[in-house]
FIKOLZA-1660 file (N, C-alpha, C; in steps of 0.1 Angstrom, whole numbers, plus 5000, padded with zeros to 4 digits):
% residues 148
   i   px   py   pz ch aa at
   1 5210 1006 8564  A  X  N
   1 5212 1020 8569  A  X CA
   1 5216 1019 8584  A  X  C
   2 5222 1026 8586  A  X  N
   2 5229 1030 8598  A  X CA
   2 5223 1039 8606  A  X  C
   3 5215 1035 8620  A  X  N
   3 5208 1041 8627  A  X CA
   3 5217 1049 8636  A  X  C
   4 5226 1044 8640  A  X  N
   4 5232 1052 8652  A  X CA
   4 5234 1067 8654  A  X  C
   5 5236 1074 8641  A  X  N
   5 5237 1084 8645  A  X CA
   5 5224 1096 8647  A  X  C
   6 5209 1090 8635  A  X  N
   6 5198 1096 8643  A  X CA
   6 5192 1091 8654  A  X  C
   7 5196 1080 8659  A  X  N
   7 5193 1074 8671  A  X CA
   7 5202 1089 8685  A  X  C
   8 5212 1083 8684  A  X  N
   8 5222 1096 8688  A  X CA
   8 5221 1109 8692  A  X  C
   9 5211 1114 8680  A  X  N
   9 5211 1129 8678  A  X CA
   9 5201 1128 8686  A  X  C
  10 5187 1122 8685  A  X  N
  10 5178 1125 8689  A  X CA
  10 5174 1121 8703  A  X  C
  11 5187 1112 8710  A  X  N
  11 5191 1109 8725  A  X CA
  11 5195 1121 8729  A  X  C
  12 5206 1127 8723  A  X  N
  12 5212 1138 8732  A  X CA
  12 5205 1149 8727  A  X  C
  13 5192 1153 8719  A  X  N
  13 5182 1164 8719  A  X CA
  13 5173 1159 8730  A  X  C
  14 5167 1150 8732  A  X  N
  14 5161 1143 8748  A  X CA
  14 5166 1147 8761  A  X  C
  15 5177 1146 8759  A  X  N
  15 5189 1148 8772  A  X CA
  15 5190 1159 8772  A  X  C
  16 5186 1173 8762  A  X  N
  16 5191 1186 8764  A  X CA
  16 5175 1191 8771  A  X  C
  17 5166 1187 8766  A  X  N
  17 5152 1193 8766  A  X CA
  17 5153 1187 8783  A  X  C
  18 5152 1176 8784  A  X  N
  18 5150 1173 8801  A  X CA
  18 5159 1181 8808  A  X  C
  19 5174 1179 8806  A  X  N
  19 5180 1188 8814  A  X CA
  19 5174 1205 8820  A  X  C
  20 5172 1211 8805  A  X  N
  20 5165 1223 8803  A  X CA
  20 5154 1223 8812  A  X  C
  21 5146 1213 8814  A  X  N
  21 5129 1214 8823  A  X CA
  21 5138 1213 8835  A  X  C
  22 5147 1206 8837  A  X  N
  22 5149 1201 8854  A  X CA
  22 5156 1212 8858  A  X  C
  23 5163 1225 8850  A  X  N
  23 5167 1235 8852  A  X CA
  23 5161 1249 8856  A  X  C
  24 5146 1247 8849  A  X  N
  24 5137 1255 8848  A  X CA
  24 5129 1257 8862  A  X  C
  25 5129 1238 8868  A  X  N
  25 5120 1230 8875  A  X CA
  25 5130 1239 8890  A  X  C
  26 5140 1238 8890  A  X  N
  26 5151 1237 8902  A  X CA
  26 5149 1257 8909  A  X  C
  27 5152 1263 8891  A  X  N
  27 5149 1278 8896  A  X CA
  27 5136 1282 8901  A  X  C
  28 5126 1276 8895  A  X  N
  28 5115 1280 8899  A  X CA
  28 5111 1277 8910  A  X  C
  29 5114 1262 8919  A  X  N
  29 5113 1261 8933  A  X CA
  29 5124 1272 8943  A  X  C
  30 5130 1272 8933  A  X  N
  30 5140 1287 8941  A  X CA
  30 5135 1300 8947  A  X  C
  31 5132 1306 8932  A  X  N
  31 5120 1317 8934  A  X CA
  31 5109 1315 8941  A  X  C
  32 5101 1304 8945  A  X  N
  32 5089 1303 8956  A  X CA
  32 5093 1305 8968  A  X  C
  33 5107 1296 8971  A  X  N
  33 5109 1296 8985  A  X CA
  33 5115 1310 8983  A  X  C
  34 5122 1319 8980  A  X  N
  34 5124 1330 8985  A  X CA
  34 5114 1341 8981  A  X  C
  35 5101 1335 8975  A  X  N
  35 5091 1342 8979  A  X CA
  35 5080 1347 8990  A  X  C
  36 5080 1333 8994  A  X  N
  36 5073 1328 9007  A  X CA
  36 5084 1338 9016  A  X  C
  37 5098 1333 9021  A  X  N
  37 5108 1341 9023  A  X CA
  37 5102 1355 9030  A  X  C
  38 5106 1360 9017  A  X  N
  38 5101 1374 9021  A  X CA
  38 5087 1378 9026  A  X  C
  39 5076 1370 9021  A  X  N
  39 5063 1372 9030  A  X CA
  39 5066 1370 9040  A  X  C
  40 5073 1360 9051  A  X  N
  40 5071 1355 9059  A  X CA
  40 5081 1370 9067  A  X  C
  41 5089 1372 9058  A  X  N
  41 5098 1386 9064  A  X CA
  41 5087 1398 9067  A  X  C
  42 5081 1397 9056  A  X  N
  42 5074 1412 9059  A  X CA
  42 5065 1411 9068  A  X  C
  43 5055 1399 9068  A  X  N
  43 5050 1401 9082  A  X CA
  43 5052 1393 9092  A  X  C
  44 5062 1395 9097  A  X  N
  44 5068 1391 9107  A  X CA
  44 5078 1407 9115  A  X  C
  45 5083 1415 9106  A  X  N
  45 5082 1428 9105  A  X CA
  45 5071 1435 9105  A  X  C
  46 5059 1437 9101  A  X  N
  46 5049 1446 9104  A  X CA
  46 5043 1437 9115  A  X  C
  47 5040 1427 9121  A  X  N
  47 5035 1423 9133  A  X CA
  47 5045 1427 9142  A  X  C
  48 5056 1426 9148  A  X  N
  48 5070 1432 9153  A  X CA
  48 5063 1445 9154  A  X  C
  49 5066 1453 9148  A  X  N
  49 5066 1471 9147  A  X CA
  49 5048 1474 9152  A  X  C
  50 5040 1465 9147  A  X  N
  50 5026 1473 9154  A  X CA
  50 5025 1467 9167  A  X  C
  51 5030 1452 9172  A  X  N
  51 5031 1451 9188  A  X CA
  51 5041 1464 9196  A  X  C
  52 5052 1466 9189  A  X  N
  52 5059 1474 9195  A  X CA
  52 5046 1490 9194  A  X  C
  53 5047 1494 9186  A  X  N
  53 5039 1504 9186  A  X CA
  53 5028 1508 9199  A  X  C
  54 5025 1499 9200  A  X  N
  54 5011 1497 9208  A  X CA
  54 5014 1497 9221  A  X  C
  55 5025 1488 9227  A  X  N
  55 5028 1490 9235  A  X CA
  55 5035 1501 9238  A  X  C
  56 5041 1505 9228  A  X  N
  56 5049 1523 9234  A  X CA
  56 5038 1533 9234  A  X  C
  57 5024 1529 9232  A  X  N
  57 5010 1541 9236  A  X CA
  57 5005 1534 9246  A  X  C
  58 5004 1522 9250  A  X  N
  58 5001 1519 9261  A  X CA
  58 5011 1522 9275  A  X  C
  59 5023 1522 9274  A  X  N
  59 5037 1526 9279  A  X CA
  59 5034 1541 9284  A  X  C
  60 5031 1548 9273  A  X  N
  60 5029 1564 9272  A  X CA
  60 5017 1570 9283  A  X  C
  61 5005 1556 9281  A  X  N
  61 4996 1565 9287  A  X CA
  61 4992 1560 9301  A  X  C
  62 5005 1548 9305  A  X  N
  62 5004 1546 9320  A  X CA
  62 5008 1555 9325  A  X  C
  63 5022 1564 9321  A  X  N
  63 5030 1573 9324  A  X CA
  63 5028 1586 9327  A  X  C
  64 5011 1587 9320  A  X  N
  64 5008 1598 9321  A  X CA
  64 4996 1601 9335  A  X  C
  65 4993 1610 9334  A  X  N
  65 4981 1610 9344  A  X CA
  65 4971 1606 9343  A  X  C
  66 4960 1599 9353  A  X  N
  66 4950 1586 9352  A  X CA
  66 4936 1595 9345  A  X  C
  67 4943 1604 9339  A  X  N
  67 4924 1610 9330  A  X CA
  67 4920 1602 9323  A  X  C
  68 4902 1600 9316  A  X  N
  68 4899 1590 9308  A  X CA
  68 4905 1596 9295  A  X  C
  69 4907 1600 9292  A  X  N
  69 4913 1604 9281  A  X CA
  69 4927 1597 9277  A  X  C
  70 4934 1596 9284  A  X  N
  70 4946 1590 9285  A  X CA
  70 4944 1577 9285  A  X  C
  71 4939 1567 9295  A  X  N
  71 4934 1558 9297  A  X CA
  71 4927 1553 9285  A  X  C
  72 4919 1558 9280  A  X  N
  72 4914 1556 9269  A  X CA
  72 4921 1551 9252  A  X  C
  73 4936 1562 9250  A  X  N
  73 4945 1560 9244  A  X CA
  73 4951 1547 9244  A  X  C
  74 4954 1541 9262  A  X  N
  74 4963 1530 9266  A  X CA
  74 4949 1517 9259  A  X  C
  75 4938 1517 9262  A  X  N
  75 4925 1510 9255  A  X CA
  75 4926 1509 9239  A  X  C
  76 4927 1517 9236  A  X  N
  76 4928 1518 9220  A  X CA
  76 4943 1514 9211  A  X  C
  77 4950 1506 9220  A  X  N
  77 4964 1507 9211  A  X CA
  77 4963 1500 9203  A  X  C
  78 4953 1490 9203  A  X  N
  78 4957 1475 9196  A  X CA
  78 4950 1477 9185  A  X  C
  79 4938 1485 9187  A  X  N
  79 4928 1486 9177  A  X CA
  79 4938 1500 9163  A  X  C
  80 4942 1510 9176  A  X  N
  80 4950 1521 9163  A  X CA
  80 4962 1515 9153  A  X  C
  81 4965 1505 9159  A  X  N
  81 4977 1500 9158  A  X CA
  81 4978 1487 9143  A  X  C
  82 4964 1484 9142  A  X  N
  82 4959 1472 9134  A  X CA
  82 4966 1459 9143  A  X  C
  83 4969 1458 9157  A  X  N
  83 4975 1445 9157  A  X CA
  83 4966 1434 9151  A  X  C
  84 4956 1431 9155  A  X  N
  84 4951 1419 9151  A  X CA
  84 4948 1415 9134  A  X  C
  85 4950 1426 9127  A  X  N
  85 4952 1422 9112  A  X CA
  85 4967 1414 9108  A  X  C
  86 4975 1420 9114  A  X  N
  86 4991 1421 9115  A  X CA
  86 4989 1406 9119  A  X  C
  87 4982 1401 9135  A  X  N
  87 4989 1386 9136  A  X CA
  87 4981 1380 9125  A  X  C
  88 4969 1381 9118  A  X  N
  88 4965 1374 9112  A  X CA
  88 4972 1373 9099  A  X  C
  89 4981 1382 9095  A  X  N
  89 4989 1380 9084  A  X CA
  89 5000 1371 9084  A  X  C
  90 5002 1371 9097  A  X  N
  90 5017 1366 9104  A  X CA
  90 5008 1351 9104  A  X  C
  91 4998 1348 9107  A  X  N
  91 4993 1335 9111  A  X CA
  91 4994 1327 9098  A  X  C
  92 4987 1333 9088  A  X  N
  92 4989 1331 9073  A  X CA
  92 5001 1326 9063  A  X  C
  93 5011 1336 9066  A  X  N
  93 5024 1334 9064  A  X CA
  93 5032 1325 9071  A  X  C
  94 5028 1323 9083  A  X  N
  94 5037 1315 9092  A  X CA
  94 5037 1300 9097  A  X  C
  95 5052 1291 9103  A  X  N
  95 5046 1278 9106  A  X CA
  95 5041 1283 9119  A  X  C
  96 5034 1269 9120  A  X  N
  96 5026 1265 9135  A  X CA
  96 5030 1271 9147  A  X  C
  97 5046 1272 9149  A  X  N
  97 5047 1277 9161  A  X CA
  97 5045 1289 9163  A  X  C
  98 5052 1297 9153  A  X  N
  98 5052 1312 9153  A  X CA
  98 5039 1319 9151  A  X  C
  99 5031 1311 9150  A  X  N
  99 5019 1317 9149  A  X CA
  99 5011 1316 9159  A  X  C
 100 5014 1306 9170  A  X  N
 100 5009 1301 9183  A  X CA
 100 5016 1312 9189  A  X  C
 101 5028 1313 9190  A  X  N
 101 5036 1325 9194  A  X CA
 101 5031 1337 9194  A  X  C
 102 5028 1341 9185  A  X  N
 102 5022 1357 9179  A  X CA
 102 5007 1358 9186  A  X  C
 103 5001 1344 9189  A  X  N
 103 4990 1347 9196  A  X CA
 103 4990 1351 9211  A  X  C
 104 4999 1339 9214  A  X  N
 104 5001 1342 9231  A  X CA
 104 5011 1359 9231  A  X  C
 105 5020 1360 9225  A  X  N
 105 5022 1378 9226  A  X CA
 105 5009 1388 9225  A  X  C
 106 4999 1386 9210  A  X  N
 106 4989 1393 9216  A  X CA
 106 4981 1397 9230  A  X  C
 107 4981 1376 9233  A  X  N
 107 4976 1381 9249  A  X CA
 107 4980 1388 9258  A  X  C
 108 4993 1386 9261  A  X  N
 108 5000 1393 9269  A  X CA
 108 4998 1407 9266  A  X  C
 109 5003 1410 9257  A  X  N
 109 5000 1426 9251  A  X CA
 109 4986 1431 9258  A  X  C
 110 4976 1424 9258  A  X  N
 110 4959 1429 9261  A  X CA
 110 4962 1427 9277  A  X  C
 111 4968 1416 9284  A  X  N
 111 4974 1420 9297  A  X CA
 111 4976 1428 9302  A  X  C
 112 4985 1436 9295  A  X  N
 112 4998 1444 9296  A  X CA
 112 4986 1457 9298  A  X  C
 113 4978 1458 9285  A  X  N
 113 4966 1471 9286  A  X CA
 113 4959 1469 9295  A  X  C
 114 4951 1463 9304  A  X  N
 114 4945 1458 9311  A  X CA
 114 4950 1463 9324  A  X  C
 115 4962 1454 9327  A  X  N
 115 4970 1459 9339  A  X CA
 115 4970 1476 9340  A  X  C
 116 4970 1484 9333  A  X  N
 116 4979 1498 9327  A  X CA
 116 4960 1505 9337  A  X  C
 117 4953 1504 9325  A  X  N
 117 4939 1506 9323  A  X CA
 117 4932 1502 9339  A  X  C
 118 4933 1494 9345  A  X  N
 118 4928 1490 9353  A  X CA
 118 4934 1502 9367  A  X  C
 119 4945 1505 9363  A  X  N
 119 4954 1514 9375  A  X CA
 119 4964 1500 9385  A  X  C
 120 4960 1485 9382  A  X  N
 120 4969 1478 9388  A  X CA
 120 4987 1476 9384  A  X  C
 121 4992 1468 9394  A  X  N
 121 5004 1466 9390  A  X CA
 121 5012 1463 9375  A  X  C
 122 5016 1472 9369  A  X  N
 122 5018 1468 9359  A  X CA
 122 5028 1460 9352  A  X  C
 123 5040 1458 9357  A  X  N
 123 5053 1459 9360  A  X CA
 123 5055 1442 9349  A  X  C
 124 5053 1437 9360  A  X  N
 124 5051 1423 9353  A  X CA
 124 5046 1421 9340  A  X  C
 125 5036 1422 9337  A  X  N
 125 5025 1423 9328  A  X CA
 125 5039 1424 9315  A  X  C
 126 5044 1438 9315  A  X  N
 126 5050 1448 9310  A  X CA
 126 5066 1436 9306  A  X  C
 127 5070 1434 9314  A  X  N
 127 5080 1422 9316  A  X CA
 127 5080 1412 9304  A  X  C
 128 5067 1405 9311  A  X  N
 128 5062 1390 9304  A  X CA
 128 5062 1397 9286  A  X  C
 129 5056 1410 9286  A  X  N
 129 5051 1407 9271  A  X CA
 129 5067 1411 9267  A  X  C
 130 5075 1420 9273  A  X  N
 130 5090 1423 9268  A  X CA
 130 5099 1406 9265  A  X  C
 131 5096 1397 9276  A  X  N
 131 5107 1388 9274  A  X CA
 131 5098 1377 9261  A  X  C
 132 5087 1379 9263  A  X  N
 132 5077 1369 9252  A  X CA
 132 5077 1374 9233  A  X  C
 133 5084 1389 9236  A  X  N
 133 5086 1395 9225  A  X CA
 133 5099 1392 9221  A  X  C
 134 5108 1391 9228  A  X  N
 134 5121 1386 9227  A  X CA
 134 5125 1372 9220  A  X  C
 135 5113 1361 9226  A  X  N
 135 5114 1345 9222  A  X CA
 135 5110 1348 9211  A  X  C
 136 5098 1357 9211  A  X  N
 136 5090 1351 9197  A  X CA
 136 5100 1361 9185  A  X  C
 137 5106 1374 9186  A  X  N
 137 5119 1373 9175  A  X CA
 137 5134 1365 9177  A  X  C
 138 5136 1360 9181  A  X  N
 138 5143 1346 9180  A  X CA
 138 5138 1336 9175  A  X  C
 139 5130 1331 9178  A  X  N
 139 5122 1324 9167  A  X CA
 139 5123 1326 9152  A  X  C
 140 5116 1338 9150  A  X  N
 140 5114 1342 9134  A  X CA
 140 5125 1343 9131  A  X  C
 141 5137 1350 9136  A  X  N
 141 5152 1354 9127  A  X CA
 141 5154 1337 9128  A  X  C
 142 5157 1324 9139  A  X  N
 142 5158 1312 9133  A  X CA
 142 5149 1304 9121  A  X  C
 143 5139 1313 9120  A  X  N
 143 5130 1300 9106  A  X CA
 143 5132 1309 9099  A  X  C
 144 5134 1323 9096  A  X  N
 144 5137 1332 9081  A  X CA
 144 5152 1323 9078  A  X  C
 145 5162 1319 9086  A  X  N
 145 5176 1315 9086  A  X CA
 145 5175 1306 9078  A  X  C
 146 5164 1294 9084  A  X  N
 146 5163 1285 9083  A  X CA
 146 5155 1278 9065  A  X  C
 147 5152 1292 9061  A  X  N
 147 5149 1294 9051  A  X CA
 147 5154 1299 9037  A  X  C
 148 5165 1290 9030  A  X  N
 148 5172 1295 9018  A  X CA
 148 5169 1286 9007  A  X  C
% end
């Protein structure tokens, strides 16, 4: 009898089934990384928007007149704001640097209220966390890029 041809068939049914897993194998590494992807987008976006936030009530209430009340508002940004949930999502989601990043912005930010709060110079303070918010989204738009 002549083997070759169920030899044959049952090579190139081998050859379809593997192919099929290594196709399966390829999409599905696909869909993780543009999973991760977009976690890494959203909070990298909601850390973004509640620093900013916070700083535009701390912004608000240097501007205003030195009542405790006001004062008090510029104290409370970070907490109304959830920042520290936010970096810890971002810390989660994120590599090593940007998450070292996201911490030293927090500092600065508690700087920034401090200076405000205190009635000292604020100017700087205000600066540092503006141009430290700048690196650190440069950063993220380069590793979300960096990510397909």
């Amino acid at each position: 009898m002549d083997w070759t041809a169920p030899i044959s068939t049952a090579l190139g049914g081998l050859i379809g089934v593997i192919s099929a897993l290594i196709a399966h194998r390829v999409q599905w590494k696909k869909e993780v990384k543009q999973r991760q992807r977009e976690e890494l987008r959203s909070a990298c976006v909601q850390f973004l928007s509640v620093v900013t936030q916070a700083r535009e009530q701390i912004h608000r209430a240097a501007r205003d007149s030195r009542d405790e009340e006001k004062m008090q508002r510029a104290h409370d940004a970070l907490s109304d704001h959830d920042v520290f949930p936010a970096r810890i999502q971002l810390h989660l989601a994120a590599p090593q640097d940007l998450a070292e990043m996201s911490r030293e912005l927090v500092h600065l930010l508690i700087a920034y209220r401090d200076a405000v709060t205190s009635g000292g110079p604020c100017k700087e303070a205000e600066l540092k966390l503006t141009y430290h918010r700048n690196t650190l989204t440069q950063a993220m738009q380069a590793t979300l890029s960096a990510i397909r």
